[in-house]
N, C-alpha and C positions, 0 to 999 in steps of 0.2 A: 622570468617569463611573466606576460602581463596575460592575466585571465580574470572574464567576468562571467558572473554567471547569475541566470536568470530566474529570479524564484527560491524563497526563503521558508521552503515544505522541508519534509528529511534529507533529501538529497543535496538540494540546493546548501541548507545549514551544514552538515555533514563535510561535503565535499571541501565550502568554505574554511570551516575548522582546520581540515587535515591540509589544505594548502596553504593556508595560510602560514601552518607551522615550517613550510621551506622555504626558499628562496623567491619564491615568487610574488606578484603583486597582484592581490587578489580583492577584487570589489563586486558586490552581490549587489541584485536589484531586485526589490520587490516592491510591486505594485502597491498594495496595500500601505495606509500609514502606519507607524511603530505601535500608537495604543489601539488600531482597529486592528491589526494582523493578527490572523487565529489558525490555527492550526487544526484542519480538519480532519475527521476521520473517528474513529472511537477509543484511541488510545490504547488501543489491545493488541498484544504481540508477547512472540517470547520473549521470557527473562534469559533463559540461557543465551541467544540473541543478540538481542539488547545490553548483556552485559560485554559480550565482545567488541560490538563496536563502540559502544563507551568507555571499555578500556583502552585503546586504541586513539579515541578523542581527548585520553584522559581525563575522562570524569569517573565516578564512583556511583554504579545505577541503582544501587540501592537507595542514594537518599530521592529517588524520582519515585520509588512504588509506592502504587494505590492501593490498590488489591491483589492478591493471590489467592488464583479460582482453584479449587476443590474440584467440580464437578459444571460441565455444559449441558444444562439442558437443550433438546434439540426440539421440539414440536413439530409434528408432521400432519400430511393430512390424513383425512379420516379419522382425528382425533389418537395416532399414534403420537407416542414419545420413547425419545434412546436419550440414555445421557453416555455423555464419551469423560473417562477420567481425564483431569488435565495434568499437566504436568510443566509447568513454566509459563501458562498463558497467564499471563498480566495485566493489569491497567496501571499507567503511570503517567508523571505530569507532564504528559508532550511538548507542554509552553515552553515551560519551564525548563526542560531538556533541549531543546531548540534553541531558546535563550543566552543559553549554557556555550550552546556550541559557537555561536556568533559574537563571543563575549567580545573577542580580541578579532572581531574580522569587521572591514570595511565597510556598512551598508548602507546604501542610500533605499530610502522607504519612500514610498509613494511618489515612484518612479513608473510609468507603464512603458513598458519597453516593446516594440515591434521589431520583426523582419526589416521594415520598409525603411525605418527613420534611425534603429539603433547604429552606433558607428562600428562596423562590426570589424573594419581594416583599423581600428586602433589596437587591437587587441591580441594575439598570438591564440588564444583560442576563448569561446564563448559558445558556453556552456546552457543549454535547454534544459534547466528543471521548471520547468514551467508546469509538472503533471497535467491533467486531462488537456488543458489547451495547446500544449504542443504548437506553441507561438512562433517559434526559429527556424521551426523544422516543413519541408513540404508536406503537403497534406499527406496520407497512409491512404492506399487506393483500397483496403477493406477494414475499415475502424468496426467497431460493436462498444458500445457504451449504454449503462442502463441509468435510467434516472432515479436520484435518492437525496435524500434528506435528513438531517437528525436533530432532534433536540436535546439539548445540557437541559437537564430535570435537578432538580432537588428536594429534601424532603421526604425521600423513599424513607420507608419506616415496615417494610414487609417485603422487600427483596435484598439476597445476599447475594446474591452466585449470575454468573454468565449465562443468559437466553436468548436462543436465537429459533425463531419460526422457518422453517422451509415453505415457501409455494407451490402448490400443482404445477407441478410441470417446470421445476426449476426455474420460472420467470421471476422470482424474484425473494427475500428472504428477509424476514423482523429480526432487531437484536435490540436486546438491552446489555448494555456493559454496565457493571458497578466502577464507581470509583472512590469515594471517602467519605466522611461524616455526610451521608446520606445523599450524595449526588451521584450522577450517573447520566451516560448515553443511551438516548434511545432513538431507533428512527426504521428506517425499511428504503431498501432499495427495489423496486420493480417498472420490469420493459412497459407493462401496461396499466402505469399509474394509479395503481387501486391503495397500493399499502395498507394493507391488509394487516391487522394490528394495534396500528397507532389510535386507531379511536378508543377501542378496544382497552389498550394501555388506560388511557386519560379515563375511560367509563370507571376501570375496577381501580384504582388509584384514584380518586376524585382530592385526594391531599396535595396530591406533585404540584408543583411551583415551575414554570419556564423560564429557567435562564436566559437562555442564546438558542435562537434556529439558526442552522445552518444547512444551504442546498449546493445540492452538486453533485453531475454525475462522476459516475464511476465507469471507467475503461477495463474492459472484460479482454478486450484483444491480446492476444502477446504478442511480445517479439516478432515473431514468424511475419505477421500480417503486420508489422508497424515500420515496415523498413520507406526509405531509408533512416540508420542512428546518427549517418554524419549528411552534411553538406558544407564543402569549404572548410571552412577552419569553425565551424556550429555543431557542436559534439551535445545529443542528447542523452540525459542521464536518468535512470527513474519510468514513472508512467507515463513521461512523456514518449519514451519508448515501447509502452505495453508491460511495463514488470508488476501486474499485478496477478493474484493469484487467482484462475476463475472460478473458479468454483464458491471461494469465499469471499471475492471481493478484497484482501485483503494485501494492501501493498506496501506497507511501513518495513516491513526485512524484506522483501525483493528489491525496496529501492535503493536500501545500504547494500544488500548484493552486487546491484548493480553498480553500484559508487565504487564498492572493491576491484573490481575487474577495472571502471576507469584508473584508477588510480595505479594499478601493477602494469597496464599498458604504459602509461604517462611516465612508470619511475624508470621502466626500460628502454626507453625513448631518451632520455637522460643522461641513462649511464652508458648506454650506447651514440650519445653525442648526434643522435637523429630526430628526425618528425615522428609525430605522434602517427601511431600507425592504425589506419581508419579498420581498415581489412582484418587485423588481427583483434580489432576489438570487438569488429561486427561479431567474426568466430567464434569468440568466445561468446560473447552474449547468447549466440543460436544457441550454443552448445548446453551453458549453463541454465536456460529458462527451453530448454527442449521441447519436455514434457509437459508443460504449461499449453503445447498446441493440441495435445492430445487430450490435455484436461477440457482446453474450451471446445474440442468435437463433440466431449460428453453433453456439455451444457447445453450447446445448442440443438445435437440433437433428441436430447431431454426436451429442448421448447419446443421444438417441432413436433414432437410426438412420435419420432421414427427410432427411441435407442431400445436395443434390444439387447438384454443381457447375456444374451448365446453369438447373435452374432457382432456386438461390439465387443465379444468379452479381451482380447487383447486392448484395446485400449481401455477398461478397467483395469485391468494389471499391469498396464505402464503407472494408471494414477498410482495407484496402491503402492509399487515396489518404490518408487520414486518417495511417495512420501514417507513410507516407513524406512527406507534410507535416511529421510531427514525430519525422522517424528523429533528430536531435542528443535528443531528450526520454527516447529509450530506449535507447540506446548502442548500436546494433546495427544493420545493413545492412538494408533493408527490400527484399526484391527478390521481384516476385510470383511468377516462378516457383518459386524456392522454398517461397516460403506456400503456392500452391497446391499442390505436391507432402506438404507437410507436414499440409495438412489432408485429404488425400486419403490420406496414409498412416495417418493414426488414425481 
């Protein structure tokens, strides 16, 4: 089977790795050239996670960890603070793990590839990881995306542990990630461009050194609101489908999630000696990022100013049970009194 696929993020490397290892013929495109391509985002996610699906890629994800968080601080307003225990939340060398995964797969780099001009009838299927710009795919008739940016710092010398600020009114949220001999992520996502923080950061820090900026939004949408995931033989994988988490912005394991369900659709298509079945993979996608739609009602109507914790409180306990269902999936203690303090504080 000839398959290309678009975009050298997790999904795109990932995907590539595990197809590569069958029969098929598999070649990745990403825009960017080989020494400028970076991988965005802050490199934090679970190790329990993370070690799954690199066992599976067959790598060893221990030689990729940076850090192992202790404790998240949270900052809120009004000058509140919660810290949440963690339990597997990580920083690790995303490059370097990406790298890994593309060791032995086809890539042509500093390729821009379009709808319009790619040749998409040579292909038996072509694959959209293209995350936020959703290149392949038709537009989503209700997207939500917040704008953000982060800087690679170094030189910390007075922070160890994961911080991340909440905004009034959930529009938007500061993090600093650690990651090793004294470098680390910092940056802030928010809908009304204040980022709130970051000067802030650079005033009490006047040592930090700038690596690398990096901008770009983030897709808050899920699934629900991002349909359609195919068009023709153009199977979207990742945030170009909405698999990110809303609440946290955080989409590095939803988009290997979502890699797994492509990929058990595609082995059953196979041994079943049929086409890849569109329908049964939308299903499962709904199924498995469900509660993702219920998370982003919260948020939004957090920004609006309309959530009420009597009468949304079912959709706080869908987020809750859902994720204490899968607290090992985000490294972190899920405990509802403090969510519900936490959403109540913003």
């Amino acid at each position: 089977m000839k398959i290309a696929i678009i975009g050298a993020g997790v999904a795109g490397s990932f995907l590539g790795s595990m197809l590569s290892k069958g029969d098929h013929e598999v070649t990745l495109f990403e825009s960017n050239r080989e020494e400028s391509h970076w991988p965005v985002c802050a490199w934090g996610a679970s190790k329990h996670m993370l070690e799954y699906f690199s066992n599976k890629a067959g790598l060893d994800f221990s030689k990729y960890i940076f850090h192992v968080g202790k404790k998240l601080k949270m900052s809120l307003p009004n000058q509140k603070t919660e810290y949440l225990n963690l339990d597997g939340l990580v920083t690790y060398n995303k490059k370097q793990w990406e790298n890994d995964l593309l060791s032995n797969v086809n890539v042509e780099y500093g390729i821009s590839c379009n709808r319009e001009t790619f040749p998409k009838e040579k292909y038996d299927y072509v694959l959209d990881c293209t995350g936020f710009h959703r290149r392949f795919l038709p537009r989503a008739k209700e997207d939500f995306v917040i704008p953000a940016y982060e800087y690679l710092v170094e030189n910390i010398t007075d922070i160890d542990e994961f911080h991340v600020m909440g905004y009034k009114g959930a529009r938007g949220y500061f993090w600093y990630f650690p990651l090793n001999n004294g470098t680390g992520f910092m940056g802030a996502g928010d809908i009304d461009r204040k980022y709130l923080g970051i000067k802030e950061f650079f005033a009490e820090h006047p040592q930090v050194r700038i690596v690398k900026k990096i901008g770009r939004p983030i897709r808050l949408a899920p699934p629900r609101l991002m349909e359609p995931f195919c068009d023709g033989n153009i199977i979207g994988v990742g945030e170009s489908i909405g698999t990110v988490f809303p609440m946290l912005g955080e989409g590095i394991i939803p988009s290997l999630l979502s890699c797994e369900i492509f990929l058990q659709v595609l082995d059953k298509a196979e041994n079943d000696k049929k086409k890849f079945d569109q329908r049964e993979y939308r299903e499962k996608v709904l199924k498995k990022f469900q509660y993702y739609y219920d998370v982003y009602k919260i948020v939004r109507l957090k920004m609006d100013g309309k959530l009420s914790t009597v009468k949304h409180f079912n959709l706080l306990m869908s987020m809750y049970k859902n994720m204490k269902k899968d607290e090992k999936r985000f490294g972190f203690e899920i405990n509802f009194d403090k969510m519900r303090r936490l959403v109540n504080a913003l």
